[in-house]
C-alpha positions as CSV (number, residue, x, y, z in Angstrom):
1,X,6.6,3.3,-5.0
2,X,8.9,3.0,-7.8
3,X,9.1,-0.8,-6.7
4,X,5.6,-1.0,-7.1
5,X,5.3,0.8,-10.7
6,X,8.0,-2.6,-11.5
7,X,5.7,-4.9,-10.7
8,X,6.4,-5.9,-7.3
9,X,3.5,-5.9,-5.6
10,X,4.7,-7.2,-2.8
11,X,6.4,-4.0,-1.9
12,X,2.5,-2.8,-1.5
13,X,3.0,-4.8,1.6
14,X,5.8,-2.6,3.5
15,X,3.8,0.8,2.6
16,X,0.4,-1.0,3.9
17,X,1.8,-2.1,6.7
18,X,3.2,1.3,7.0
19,X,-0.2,3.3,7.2
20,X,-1.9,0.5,9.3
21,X,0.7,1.3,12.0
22,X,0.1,4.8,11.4
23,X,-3.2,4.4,11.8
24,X,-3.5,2.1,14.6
25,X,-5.1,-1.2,12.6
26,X,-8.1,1.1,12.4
27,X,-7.9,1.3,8.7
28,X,-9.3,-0.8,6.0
29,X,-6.3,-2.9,4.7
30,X,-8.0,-4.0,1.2
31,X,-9.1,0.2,0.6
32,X,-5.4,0.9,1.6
33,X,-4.3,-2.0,-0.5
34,X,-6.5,-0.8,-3.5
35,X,-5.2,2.7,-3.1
36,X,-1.6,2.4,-2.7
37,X,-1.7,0.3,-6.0
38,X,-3.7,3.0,-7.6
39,X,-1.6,5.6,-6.7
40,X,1.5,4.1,-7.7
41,X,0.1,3.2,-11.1
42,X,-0.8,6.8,-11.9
Protein backbone atom coordinates (compact mmCIF):
# COMPACT_ATOMS: atom_id res chain seq x y z
CA UNK A 1 0.00 0.00 0.00
CA UNK A 2 2.74 2.30 0.75
CA UNK A 3 3.44 2.04 -3.17
CA UNK A 4 0.04 3.10 -3.68
CA UNK A 5 0.08 6.27 -1.14
CA UNK A 6 3.40 7.21 -3.78
CA UNK A 7 1.45 7.49 -6.57
CA UNK A 8 1.79 4.29 -8.20
CA UNK A 9 -1.32 3.18 -9.11
CA UNK A 10 -0.33 0.58 -10.84
CA UNK A 11 0.66 -1.31 -7.77
CA UNK A 12 -3.42 -1.25 -7.22
CA UNK A 13 -3.04 -3.82 -9.89
CA UNK A 14 -1.07 -6.65 -7.83
CA UNK A 15 -3.48 -6.23 -4.62
CA UNK A 16 -6.66 -6.35 -7.13
CA UNK A 17 -5.50 -9.10 -8.78
CA UNK A 18 -4.79 -10.44 -5.35
CA UNK A 19 -8.47 -10.42 -3.95
CA UNK A 20 -9.98 -11.49 -7.37
CA UNK A 21 -8.01 -14.66 -6.94
CA UNK A 22 -9.14 -14.78 -3.51
CA UNK A 23 -12.25 -14.41 -4.45
CA UNK A 24 -12.61 -16.58 -7.44
CA UNK A 25 -13.26 -13.66 -10.25
CA UNK A 26 -16.55 -13.40 -8.39
CA UNK A 27 -15.88 -9.84 -7.26
CA UNK A 28 -16.45 -6.54 -8.85
CA UNK A 29 -12.89 -5.45 -10.13
CA UNK A 30 -13.83 -1.52 -10.51
CA UNK A 31 -15.52 -1.66 -6.52
CA UNK A 32 -12.30 -3.54 -5.53
CA UNK A 33 -10.34 -1.09 -7.66
CA UNK A 34 -12.22 2.01 -6.09
CA UNK A 35 -11.63 0.61 -2.63
CA UNK A 36 -8.13 -0.43 -2.48
CA UNK A 37 -7.39 3.22 -3.77
CA UNK A 38 -9.54 4.54 -0.95
CA UNK A 39 -8.11 2.73 1.51
CA UNK A 40 -4.74 3.37 0.80
CA UNK A 41 -5.43 7.07 0.60
CA UNK A 42 -6.75 7.24 4.10
Amino acid sequence: LEKIREGKVQAAGAVIGAVMKAMQGKADAARVRELVLERAQA
